[in-house]
Structure formats: structure tokens, C-alpha cells
C-alpha positions as CSV (number, residue, x, y, z in Angstrom):
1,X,40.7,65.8,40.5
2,X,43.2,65.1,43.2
3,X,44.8,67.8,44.8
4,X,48.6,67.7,44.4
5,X,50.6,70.1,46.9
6,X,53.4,72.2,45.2
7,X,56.9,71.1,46.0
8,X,58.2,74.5,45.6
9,X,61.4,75.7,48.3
10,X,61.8,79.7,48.4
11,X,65.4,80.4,47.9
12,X,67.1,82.0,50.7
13,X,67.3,86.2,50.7
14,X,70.3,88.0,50.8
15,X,71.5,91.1,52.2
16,X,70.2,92.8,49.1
17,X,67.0,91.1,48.9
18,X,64.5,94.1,50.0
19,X,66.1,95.9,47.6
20,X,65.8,93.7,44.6
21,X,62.0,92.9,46.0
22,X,61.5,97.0,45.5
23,X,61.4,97.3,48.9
24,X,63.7,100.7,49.3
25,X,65.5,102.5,47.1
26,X,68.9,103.3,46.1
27,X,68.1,107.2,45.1
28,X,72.6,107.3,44.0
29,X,71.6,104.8,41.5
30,X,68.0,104.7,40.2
31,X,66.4,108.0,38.9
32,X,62.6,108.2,38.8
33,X,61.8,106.0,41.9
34,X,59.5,108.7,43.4
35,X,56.1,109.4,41.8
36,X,55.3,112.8,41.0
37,X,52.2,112.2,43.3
38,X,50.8,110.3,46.9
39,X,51.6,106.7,46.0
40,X,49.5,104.8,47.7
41,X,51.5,102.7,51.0
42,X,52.4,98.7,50.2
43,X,50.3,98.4,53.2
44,X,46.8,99.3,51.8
45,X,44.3,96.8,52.1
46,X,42.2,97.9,49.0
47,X,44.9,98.2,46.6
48,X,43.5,94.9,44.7
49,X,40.0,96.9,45.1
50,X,41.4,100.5,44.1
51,X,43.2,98.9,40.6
52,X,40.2,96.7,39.7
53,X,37.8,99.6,39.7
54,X,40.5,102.1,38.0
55,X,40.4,99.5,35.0
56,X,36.7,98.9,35.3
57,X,36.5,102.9,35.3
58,X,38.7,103.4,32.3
59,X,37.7,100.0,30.4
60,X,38.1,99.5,26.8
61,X,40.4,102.7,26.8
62,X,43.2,100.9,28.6
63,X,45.4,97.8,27.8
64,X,47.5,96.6,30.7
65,X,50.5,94.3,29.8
66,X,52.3,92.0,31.9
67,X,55.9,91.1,31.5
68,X,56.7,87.3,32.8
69,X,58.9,88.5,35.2
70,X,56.6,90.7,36.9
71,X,55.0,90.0,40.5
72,X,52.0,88.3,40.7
73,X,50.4,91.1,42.6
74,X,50.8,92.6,39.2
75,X,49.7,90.2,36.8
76,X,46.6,89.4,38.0
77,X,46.1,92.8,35.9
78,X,47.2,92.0,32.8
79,X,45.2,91.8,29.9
80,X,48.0,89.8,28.0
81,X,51.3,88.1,29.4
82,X,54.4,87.7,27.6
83,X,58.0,88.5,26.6
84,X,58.7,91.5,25.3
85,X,58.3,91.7,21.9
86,X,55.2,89.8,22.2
87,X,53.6,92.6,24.8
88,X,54.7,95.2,21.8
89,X,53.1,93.6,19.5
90,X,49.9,93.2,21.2
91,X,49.9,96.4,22.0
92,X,50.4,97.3,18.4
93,X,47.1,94.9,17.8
94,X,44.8,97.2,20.1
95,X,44.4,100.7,18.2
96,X,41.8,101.5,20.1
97,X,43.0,101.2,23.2
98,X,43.6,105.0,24.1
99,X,46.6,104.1,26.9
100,X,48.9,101.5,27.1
101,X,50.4,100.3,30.7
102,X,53.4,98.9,30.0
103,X,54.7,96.4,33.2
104,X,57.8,96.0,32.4
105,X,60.9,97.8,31.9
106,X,61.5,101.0,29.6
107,X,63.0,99.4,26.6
108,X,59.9,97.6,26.3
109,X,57.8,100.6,26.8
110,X,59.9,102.2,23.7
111,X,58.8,99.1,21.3
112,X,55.3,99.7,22.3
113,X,55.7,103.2,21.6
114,X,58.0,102.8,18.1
115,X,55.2,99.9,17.0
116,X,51.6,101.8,17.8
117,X,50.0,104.6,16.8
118,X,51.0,108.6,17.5
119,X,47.9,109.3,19.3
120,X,48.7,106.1,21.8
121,X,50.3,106.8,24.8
122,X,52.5,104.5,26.4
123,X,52.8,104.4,30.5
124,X,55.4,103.2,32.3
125,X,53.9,102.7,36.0
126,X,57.8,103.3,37.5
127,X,60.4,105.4,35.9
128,X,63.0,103.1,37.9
129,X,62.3,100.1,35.9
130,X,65.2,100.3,33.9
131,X,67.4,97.6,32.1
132,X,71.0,97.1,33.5
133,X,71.7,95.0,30.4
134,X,70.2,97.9,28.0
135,X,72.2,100.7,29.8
136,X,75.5,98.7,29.0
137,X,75.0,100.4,25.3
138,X,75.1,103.8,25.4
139,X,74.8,105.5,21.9
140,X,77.7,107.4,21.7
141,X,80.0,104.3,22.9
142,X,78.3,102.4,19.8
143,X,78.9,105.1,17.6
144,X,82.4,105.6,18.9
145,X,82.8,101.6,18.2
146,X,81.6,102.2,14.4
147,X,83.8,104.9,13.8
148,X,87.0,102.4,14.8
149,X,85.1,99.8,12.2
150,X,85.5,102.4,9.5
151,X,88.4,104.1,10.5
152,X,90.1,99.9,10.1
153,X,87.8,99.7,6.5
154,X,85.9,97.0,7.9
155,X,82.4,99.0,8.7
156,X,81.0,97.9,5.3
157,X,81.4,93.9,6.1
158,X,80.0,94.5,9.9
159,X,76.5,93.7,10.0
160,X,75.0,95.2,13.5
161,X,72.4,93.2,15.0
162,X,70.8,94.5,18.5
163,X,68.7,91.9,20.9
164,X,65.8,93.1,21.8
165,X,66.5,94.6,25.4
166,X,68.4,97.3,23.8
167,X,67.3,101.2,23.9
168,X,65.2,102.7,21.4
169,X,68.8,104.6,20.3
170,X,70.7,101.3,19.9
171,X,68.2,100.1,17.4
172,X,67.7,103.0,15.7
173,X,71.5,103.0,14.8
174,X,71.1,99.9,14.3
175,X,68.4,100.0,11.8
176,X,70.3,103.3,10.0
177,X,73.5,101.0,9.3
178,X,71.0,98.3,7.9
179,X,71.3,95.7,10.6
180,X,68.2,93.8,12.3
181,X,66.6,93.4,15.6
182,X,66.5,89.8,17.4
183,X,65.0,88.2,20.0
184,X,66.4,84.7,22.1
185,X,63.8,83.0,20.0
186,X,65.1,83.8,16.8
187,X,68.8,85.1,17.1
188,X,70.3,82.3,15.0
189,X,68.0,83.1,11.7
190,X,69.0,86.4,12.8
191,X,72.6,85.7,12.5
192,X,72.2,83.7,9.7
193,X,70.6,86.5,8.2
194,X,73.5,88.9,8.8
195,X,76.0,86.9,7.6
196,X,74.7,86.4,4.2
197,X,74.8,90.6,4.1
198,X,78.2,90.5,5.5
199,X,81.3,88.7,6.8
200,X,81.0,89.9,10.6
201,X,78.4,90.8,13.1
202,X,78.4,93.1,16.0
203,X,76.0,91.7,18.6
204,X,74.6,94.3,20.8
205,X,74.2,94.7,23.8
206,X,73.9,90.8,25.3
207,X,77.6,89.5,24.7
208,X,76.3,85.6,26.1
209,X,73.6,85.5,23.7
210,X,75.4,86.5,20.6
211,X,78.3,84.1,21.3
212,X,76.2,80.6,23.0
213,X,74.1,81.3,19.0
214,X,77.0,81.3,17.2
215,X,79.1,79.2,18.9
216,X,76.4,76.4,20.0
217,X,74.2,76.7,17.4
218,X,76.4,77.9,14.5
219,X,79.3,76.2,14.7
220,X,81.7,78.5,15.3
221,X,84.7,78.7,17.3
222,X,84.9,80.6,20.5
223,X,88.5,82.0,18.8
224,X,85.8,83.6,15.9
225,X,84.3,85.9,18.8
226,X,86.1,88.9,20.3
227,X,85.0,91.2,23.0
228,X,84.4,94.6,22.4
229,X,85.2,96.4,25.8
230,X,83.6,100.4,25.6
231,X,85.0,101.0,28.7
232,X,88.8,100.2,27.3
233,X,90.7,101.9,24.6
234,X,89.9,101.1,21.4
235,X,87.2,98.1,23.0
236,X,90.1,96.6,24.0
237,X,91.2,94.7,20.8
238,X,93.7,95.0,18.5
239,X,93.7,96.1,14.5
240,X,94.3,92.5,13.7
241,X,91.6,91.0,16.4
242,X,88.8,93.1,15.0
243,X,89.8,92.3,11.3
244,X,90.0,88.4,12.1
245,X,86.9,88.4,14.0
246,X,83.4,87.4,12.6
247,X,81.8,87.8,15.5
248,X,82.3,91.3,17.7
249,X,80.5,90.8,20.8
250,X,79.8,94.1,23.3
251,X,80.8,93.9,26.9
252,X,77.3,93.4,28.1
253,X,75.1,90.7,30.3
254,X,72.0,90.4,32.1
255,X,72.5,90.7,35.9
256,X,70.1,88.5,36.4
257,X,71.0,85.6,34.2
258,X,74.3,86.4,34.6
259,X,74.8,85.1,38.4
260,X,74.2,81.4,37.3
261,X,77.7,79.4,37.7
262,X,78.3,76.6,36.9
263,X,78.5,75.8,40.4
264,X,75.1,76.0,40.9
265,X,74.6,73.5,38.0
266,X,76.9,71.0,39.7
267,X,75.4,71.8,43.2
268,X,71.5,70.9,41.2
269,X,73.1,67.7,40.1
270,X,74.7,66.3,43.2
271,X,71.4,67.1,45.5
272,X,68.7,66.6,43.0
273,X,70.2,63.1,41.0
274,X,68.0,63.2,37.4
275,X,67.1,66.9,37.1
276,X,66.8,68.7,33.9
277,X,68.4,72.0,33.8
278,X,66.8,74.4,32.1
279,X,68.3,78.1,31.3
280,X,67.7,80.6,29.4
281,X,70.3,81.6,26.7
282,X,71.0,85.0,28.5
283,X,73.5,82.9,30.9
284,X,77.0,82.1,30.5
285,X,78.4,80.0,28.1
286,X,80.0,77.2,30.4
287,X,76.3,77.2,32.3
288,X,74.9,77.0,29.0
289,X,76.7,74.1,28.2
290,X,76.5,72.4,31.0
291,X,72.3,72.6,30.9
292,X,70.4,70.0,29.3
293,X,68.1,72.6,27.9
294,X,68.4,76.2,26.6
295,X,66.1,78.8,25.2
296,X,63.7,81.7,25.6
297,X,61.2,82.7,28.2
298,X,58.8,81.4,25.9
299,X,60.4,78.2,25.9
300,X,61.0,78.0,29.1
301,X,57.1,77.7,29.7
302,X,56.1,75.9,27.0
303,X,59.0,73.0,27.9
304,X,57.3,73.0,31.2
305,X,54.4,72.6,30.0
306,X,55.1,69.1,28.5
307,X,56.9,67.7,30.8
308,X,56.0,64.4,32.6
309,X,54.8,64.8,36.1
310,X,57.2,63.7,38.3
311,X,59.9,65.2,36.6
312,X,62.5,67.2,38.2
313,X,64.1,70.7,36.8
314,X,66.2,73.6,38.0
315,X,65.5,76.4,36.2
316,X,67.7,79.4,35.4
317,X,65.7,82.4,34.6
318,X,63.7,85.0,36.5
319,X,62.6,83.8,40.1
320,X,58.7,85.5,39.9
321,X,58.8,83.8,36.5
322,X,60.2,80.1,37.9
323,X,58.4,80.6,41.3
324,X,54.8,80.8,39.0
325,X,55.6,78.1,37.0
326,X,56.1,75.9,40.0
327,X,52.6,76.8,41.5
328,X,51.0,75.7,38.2
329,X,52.9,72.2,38.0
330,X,52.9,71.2,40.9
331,X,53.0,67.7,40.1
332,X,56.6,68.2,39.2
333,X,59.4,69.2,41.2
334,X,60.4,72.7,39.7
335,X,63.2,74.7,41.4
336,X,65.2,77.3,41.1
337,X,68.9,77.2,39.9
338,X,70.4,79.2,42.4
339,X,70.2,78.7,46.2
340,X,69.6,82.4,46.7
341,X,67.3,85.1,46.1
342,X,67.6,86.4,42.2
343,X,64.9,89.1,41.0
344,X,65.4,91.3,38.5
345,X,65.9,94.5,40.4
346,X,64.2,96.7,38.1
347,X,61.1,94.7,37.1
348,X,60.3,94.1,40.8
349,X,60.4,98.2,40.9
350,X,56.3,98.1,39.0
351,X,54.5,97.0,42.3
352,X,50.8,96.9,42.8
353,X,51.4,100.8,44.3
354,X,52.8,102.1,41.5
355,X,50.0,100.1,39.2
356,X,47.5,101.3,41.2
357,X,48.4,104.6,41.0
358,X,49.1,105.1,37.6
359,X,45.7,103.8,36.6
360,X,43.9,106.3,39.3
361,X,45.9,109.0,37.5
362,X,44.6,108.0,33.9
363,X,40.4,108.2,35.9
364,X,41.2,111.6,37.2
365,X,42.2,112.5,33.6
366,X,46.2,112.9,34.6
367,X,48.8,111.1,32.0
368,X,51.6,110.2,34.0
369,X,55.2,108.7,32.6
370,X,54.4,108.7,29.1
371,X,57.3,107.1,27.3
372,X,57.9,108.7,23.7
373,X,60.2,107.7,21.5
374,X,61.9,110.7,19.1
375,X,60.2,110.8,15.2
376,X,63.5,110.1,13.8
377,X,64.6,107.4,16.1
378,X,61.4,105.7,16.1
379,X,61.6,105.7,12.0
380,X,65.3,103.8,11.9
381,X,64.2,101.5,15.1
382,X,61.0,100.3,12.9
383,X,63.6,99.5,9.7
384,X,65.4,97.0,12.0
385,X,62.2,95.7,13.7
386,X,60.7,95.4,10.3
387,X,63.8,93.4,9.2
388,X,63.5,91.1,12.0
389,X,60.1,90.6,11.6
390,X,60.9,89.7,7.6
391,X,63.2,87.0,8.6
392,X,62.8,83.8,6.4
């Protein structure tokens, strides 16, 4: 086999690269960024040594699961790889498995913990690793939403639907006004499901996902979708907006995905003649229609995958995610859509330290961030996961 050398360009950092990298902390704006413990220093030279024995020690009584956008320090761990509500499920497949390590971010620790058993316990290495794009939908905001719905008689045509990086309390209102869960994989049979049980949907929290499904793969207008602001009176809209609109879209984006422009598309063009861009439905609808391929994490890979070597593509998603995929094809020319330096803040916050010492904890018979999810919450999250997962 001949050796092929990987045409892969870092981007450049920013001022806030260390941060987003995990490197620091922000302690006005994250909670949970110090272990209740001695984490061990970034500098360790056994830290690879100290996590593979914790595993070997624990064995069959741990499952580790690897988010895609996680660093590769980390996922050399994993048992399994995925998107989110893949990791859940798997970790809904291994009953015996006495402790689940979640890497990844706490919605997705909250599906793991709604979809296996009581006796299970769920670990999230880092409290930190939050979702900016979950926050965006706080419970009482949603509520306060529905209760303008029914105050304008329209709550009983509004179908809610809630992407998957949502809290455990967004889809458990969610599931007890008899909506469904999606995913970027499946959000238009998601849609399509809703609107056969009503005339509107309100998409929760991911605004660009909810209107680049119905607009670009749906037909609808971008006039049919209206912008629900929580931070505004009333969202923001009118009587008459609300009652004309099929789709009501919350005021909510991944900070991540949502720094692709459509400059940087333009910018890809001009220097690299012939690439395919490829981005993932999180971004913005005039980057989305500018792309020449959209879809999931999932998709992402597997469309890389299959392509020809020698092919070129800018991809807009995660840059641990784009940066691995260009070390495994590197036979084609795989770069990232931005110039600069775009990690997902929170993910990058489950480093090898924090792996390393939540799995020491677990051998010295210490449980540490154990993510549980209320009884009642957990039973109205499962309706709407259920539903999704009964999609035709």
C-alpha cells in the first residue's frame, strides 16, 4: 500500500482559542469546571497509562461513549463513537454495564439516563460540558410561550417538536403536550409527522434546523416561518403572526455551526476551484443553500467515506470531527470551512484529565457526576423519544 501524506491545514487560533481548546476557564460563565477532587495536570505523562488501566480495572462494569466531536485524546477510549442519540441508545443496549461515561455534553448524558435502567448510573466526566444551543430553552420561557398559544386558541393546532440537543425538561414538555423528539437525520419525517397531527409546529430549540427542513426540504415559504423571540415580549410576534404561521421557530442556534457565513463559502470557492461544500444542517440558511451538500454528523462521514480520492471538500461542522476525518482520507483534500479556529467550547471541556479521573474515582469505589434525570420528567421525555423512534 502506498503511503499517501494528509493534506490537512490547521486553521489559525484566535484570541479565544485556549479557551475553546479547555485550556482555562471562564468561572463567570461555566459552573462545574472544578472537580470535587486532585485532577490529574494536562501535563502527566501516564495519563494514557492511568485511563487504560482504570478501564482494564473496572472492565465489563463500565461503558465509555465517545461523542464525534470529542478530542482524540479522548476517543481512543471509547467503546462506541457516535451522535448523540446513537451513544443513548447504545448505552441503552448494555444493561450490564454497571456505569456509563458519557463524553459528551449533559443533554446527552440525560438521554442515556431517560433510556437505561434505574440502577445505571450515568457519568459526566465534566460538569462544564454544557450545550449553549440547549440552554437557549429554558422551561419556564417554553411554558410561558404555550401559555400565549392557548391564551390566542391556537395551542391545540401546535404540534411541539424538540431536536435532540434539548434538556431533559424541554422534552419532557414536550412529550406531555404530545409532540416528538427529532434528530438532523430524521427531522423532515418528523415534521411530516406533526403536521398530519396539527396545522403548526413549534421547533425547539435549533431555529436553522427547523426552518432549512421545512423550507428546503418541505417546500415551504420562508414567510410560513416566524421567530419566536423569549427574550422579547410576547416572542416578539404579533396575534396575527402566530395565527398565520405554520411553522414557530425558537430563537436558538448552535455556536458552533452558527459562525459559518456565507463568506467563508465564497472564500472556499474562489481559493479551492471544484470543492464540495459540505455542512451540516445546524448552519444558517443562506450557507445552507449555498453548500452542495447538507446533513447530519452521520452523513457527514459516511459522504466522506465515498468520495473519490482526489476530491476536494470544505466541511462545516465540528473541527475535532473534520480534523479526524481528514487524517483518515488523506487521499482527498479535506478542509475546514472556516479559516479560523471553531471547537465546540463545551465538548473540548471532557479532556483526557477529566476522563482519567473520573474512571480512577469509579476503581476507588467513588461515583462522581452522576447525571439523573427526575421520575416524572424522565416518563414524559421517553413518550416523545418513543414517538420519534415510531416514526414511519
Amino acid at each position: 500500500m502506498t503511503d499517501v501524506t494528509s493534506t490537512w491545514t490547521e486553521p489559525s487560533n484566535t484570541a479565544t482559542a485556549l479557551l475553546l481548546l479547555g485550556r482555562g476557564s471562564d468561572p463567570a460563565s461555566e459552573r462545574g469546571v472544578d472537580c470535587p477532587g486532585d485532577l490529574p495536570a494536562p501535563s502527566d505523562p501516564d495519563l494514557v497509562a492511568r485511563a487504560t488501566a482504570a478501564k482494564a480495572a473496572l472492565g465489563d462494569r463500565v461503558f465509555v461513549l465517545g461523542h464525534h466531536y470529542q478530542r482524540d485524546e479522548v476517543i481512543q477510549f471509547a467503546d462506541v463513537t457516535g451522535d448523540s442519540f446513537k451513544l443513548a441508545q447504545q448505552a441503552a443496549a448494555r444493561p450490564g454495564a454497571e456505569f456509563i461515561v458519557f463524553c459528551g455534553v449533559h443533554f446527552m448524558a440525560e438521554s442515556a439516563d431517560i433510556l437505561t435502567k434505574p440502577e445505571q448510573k450515568v457519568i459526566l466526566p465534566d460538569l462544564a460540558a454544557g450545550c449553549s444551543m440547549a440552554d437557549m430553552a429554558v422551561l419556564g420561557q417554553v411554558e410561558t410561550a404555550w401559555e400565549r398559544f392557548e391564551d390566542l386558541g391556537i395551542a391545540g393546532d401546535v404540534v411541539p417538536v424538540t431536536y435532540m440537543n434539548s434538556s431533559a425538561d424541554i422534552k419532557g414538555f414536550v412529550g406531555r403536550n404530545k409532540g416528538v423528539v427529532c434528530t438532523s437525520s430524521n427531522a423532515k419525517r418528523a415534521l411530516d409527522w406533526s403536521f398530519e397531527q396539527g396545522s403548526k409546529v413549534f421547533f425547539l430549540p435549533d431555529q436553522h434546523l427547523g426552518r432549512n427542513t421545512a423550507v428546503l426540504e418541505m417546500g415551504f415559504d420562508l414567510d410560513d416561518c416566524v421567530l419566536y423571540d423569549p427574550h422579547k415580549p410576547g416572542g416578539g410576534l404579533t396575534d396575527e403572526q402566530l395565527r398565520s404561521a405554520r411553522m414557530i421557530l425558537w430563537r436558538g442556534h448552535c455556536s458552533v455551526h452558527g459562525r459559518f457565513t456565507i463568506d467563508s463559502v465564497r472564500e472556499v470557492r474562489e481559493r479551492v476551484p471544484g470543492v464540495n461544500v459540505l455542512v451540516h444542517p445546524e448552519c444558517r440558511h443562506d450557507v445552507v443553500r449555498a453548500a452542495d451538500y447538507v446533513g447530519s454528523t452521520e452523513y457527514i462521514i459516511k459522504a466522506l467515506d465515498a468520495a473519490p480520492a482526489g476530491s476536494a471538500w470544505a466541511v462545516g461542522t465540528e473541527l475535532n470531527l473534520v480534523r479526524r476525518l481528514a487524517l483518515a482520507h488523506p487521499d482527498k483534500q479535506i478542509m475546514f470551512l472556516d479559516r479560523t479556529v471553531c471547537y465546540c467550547s463545551t465538548m473540548n471541556r471532557i479532556d483526557l484529565p477529566h476522563l482519567v479521573w473520573a474512571l480512577e474515582e469509579l476503581v476507588a469505589g467513588r461515583v462522581p457526576n452522576v447525571i439523573t434525570v427526575d421520575e416524572d420528567t424522565a416518563h414524559n421525555a421517553r413518550v416523545a423519544l418513543d414517538q420519534m423512534l415510531a416514526l414511519p
